[in-house]
C-alpha positions as CSV (number, residue, x, y, z in Angstrom):
1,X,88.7,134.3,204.2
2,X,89.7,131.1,205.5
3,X,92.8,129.1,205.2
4,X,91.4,126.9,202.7
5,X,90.6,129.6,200.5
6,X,94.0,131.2,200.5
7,X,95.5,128.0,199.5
8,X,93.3,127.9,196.6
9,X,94.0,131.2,195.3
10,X,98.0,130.7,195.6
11,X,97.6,127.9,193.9
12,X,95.4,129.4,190.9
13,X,98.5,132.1,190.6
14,X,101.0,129.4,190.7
15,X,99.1,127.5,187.8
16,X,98.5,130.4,185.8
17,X,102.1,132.2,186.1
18,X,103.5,128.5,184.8
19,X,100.7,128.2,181.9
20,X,102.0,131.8,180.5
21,X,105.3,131.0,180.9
22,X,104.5,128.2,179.2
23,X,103.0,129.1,176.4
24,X,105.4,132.0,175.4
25,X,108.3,129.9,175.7
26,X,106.1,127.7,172.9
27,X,105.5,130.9,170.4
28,X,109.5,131.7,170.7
29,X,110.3,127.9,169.6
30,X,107.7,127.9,166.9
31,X,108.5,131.3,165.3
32,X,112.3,130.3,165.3
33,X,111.2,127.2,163.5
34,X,108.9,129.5,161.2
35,X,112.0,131.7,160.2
36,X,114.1,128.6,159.5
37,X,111.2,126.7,157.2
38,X,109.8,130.2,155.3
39,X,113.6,131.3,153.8
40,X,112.3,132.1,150.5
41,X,114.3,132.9,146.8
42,X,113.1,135.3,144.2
43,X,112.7,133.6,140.8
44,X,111.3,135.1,137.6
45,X,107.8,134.2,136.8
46,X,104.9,134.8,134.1
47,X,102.9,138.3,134.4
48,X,100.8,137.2,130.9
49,X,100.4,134.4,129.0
50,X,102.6,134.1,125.7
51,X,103.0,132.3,122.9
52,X,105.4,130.5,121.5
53,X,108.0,132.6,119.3
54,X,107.4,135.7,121.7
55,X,110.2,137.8,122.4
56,X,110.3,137.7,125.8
57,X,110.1,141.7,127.2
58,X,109.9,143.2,130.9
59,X,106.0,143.2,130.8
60,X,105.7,139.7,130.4
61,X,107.7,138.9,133.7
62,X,106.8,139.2,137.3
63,X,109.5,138.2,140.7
64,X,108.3,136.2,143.0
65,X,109.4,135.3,146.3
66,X,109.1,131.3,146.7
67,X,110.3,128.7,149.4
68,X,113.5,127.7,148.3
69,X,112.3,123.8,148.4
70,X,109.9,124.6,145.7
71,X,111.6,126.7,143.4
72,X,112.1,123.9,140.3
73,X,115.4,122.9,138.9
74,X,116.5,125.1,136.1
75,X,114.7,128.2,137.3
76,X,115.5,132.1,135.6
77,X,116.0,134.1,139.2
78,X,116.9,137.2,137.3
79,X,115.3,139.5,134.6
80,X,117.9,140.1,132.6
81,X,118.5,136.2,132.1
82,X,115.5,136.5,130.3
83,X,114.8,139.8,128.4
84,X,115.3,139.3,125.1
85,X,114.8,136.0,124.8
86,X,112.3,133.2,122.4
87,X,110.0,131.4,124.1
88,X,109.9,127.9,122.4
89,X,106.7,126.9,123.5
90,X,103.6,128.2,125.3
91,X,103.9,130.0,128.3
92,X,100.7,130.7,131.0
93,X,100.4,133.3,133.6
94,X,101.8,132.5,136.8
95,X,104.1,129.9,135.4
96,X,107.7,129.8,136.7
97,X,110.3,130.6,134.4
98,X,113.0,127.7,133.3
99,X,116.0,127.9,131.1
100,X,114.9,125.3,128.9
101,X,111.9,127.5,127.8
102,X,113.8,130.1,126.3
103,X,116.3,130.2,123.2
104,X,118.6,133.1,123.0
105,X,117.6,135.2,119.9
106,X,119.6,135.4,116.7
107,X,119.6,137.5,113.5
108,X,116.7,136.9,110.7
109,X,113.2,136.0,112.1
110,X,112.1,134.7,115.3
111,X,111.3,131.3,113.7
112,X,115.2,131.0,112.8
113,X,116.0,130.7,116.4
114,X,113.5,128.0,116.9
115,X,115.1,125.9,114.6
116,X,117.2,122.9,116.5
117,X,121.0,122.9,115.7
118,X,122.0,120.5,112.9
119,X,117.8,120.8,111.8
120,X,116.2,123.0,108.6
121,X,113.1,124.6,108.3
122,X,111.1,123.3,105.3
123,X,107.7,124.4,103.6
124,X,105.8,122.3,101.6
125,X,102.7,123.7,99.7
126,X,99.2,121.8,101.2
127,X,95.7,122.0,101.1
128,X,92.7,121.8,103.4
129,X,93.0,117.4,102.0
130,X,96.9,117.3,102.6
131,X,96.5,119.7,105.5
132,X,94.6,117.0,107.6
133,X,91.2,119.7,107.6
134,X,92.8,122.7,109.2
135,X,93.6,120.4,112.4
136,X,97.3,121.1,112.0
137,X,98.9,122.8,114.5
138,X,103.0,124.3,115.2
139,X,104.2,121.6,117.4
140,X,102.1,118.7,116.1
141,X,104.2,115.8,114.8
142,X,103.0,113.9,111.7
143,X,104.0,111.5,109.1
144,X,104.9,112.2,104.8
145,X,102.8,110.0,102.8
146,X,104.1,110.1,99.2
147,X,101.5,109.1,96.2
148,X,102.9,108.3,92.9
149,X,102.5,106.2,89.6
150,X,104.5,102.8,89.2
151,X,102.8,100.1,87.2
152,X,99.4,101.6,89.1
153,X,99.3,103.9,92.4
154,X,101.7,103.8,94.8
155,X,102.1,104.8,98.0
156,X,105.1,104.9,100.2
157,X,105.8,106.7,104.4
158,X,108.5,108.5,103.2
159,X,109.4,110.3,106.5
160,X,108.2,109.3,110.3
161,X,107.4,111.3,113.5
162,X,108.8,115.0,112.4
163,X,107.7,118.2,114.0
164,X,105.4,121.1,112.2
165,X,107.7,124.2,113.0
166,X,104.9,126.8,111.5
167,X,101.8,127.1,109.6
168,X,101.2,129.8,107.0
169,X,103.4,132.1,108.4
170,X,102.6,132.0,111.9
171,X,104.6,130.0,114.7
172,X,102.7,129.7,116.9
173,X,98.2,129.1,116.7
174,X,96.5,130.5,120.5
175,X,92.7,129.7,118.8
176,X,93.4,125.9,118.9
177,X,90.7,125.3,116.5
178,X,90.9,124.1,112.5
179,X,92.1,127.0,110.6
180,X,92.8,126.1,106.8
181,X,96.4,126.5,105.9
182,X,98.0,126.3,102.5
183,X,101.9,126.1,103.4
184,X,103.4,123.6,106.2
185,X,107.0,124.3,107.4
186,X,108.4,121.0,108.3
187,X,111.6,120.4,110.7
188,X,114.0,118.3,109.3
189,X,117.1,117.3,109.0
190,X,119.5,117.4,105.1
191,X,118.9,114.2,104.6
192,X,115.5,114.4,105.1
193,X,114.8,117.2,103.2
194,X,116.3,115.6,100.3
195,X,113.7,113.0,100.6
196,X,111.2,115.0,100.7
197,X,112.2,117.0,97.4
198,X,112.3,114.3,95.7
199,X,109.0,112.5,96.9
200,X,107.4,116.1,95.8
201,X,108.7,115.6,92.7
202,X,107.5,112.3,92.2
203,X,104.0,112.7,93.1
204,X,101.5,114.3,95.8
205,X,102.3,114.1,99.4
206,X,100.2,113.7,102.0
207,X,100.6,114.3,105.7
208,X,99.6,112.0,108.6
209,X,98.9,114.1,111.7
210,X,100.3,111.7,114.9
211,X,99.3,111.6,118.4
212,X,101.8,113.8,120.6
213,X,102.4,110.7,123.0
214,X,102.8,108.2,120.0
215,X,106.8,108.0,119.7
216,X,107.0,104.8,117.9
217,X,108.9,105.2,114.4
218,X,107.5,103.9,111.1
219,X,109.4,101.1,109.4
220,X,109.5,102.2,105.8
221,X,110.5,98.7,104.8
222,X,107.3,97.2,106.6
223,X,105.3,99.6,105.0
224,X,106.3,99.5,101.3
225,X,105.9,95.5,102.0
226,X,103.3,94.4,99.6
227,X,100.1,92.9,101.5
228,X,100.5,88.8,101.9
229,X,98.1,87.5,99.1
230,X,94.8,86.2,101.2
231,X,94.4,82.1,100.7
232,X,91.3,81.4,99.2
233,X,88.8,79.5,101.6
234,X,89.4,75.8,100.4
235,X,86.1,73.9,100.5
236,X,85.8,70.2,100.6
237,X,84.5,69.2,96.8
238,X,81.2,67.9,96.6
239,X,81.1,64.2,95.8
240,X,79.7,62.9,91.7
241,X,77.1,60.8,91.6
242,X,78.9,57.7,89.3
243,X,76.4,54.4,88.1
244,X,78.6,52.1,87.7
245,X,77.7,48.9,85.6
246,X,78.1,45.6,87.7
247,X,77.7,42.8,85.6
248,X,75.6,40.3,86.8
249,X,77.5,36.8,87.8
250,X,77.3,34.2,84.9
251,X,74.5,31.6,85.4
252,X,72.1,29.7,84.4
253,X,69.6,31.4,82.2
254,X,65.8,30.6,81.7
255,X,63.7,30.2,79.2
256,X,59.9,29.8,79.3
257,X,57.9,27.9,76.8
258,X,54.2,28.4,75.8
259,X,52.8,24.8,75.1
260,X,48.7,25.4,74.6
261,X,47.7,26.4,77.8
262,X,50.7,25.0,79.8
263,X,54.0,26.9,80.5
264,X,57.5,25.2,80.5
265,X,60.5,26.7,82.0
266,X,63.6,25.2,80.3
267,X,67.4,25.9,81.6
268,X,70.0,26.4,79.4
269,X,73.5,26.0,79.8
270,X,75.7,28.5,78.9
């Protein structure tokens, strides 16, 4: 080999002994960075989907590891935070576990703890009519029509925007589709229960079922308000025909003669 060549394969070692050096100081910066980024926090997730008003039992939870910049605010990182628990609304596999999820079980039945504080649980008796067709379901929000007779029909809104707690006896309704009910269990506070007692008593009730983003409150006063009596359509009134008698300007009148054959126009003077 000549000199040239010699050069050429130093060179080649050179380039390739700084290109591995290279490259495995980049892998040792990358992985530290990996470590750093990938620290990761158990937090207690779905196994199953539940309903809401399950009693929440080891089976029905999973833990997962998760980057610590995703786990969400609120989050239930241990099992035993959560055992035992109510889920107040529906839960789907996979679904990370908050606090505000769960309510912490008391005595009596498992709608009793879904119950807000300062809020009862009331039934009223409906029908597939008064039931909106079956389409009611626990967690819809609806309005109370109340029909009764005053001098005629009536109808007033006697309560606005409350929450369906239960229909029948269940909590909770997985089939989402019409199912024909014939109880409603209403959340509501005293007060509003006492309306509603006494709007049952007073006639039929009727319920109004509400769009879940439609927040806007009823004014009762605004709805009781009679309707503004409707102007009748003024039309312009069709003009009468009148005759009426001109009497012709005094004059001279005429009178015409018959003489033979001859005729004679005499004036008189009035």
């Amino acid at each position: 080999m000549n000199n040239k060549t010699i050069l050429f394969v130093l060179l080649s070692l050179v380039f390739g002994v700084f290109a591995v050096y290279l490259a495995q100081n980049w892998l040792k910066s990358n992985s530290g960075n990996s470590a750093t980024t990938e620290q990761t926090s158990n937090v207690i997730t779905m196994a199953t989907m539940v309903p809401m008003g399950t009693i929440i039992e080891r089976k029905h939870l999973a833990v997962t590891p998760v980057p610590e910049s995703l786990v969400p605010l609120g989050s239930v990182r241990k099992l035993e935070d959560a055992e035992g628990k109510v889920v107040n609304q529906k839960l789907y596999q996979g679904e990370v576990l908050r606090e505000e999820r769960l309510t912490k079980k008391g005595e009596g039945s498992t709608l009793a703890s879904l119950i807000k504080p300062q809020m009862r649980a009331v039934t009223i008796r409906v029908n597939d009519v008064v039931g909106v067709a079956g389409f009611l379901l626990p967690g819809n929000r609806v309005d109370v029509i109340n029909l009764y007779k005053n001098d005629g029909f009536k109808t007033d809104v006697v309560l606005s925007n409350v929450k369906i707690l239960a229909i029948d006896q269940r909590a909770s309704n997985d089939e989402n589709k019409p199912v024909l009910v014939r109880a409603v269990t209403l959340e509501l506070n005293l007060k509003q229960a006492e309306i509603l007692m006494i709007a049952e008593g007073r006639g039929s009730l009727q319920l109004a079922l509400r769009n879940p983003n439609d927040e806007t409150e009823v004014s009762l006063a605004d709805m009781n308000k009679p309707p503004e009596p409707v102007a009748a359509k003024v039309t312009d009134p069709k003009p009468v025909e009148r005759v009426v008698y001109v009497p012709a300007p005094k004059g001279r009148e005429k009178v015409y003669l018959l003489r033979g054959v001859r005729e004679q126009e005499v004036k008189l003077e009035n």
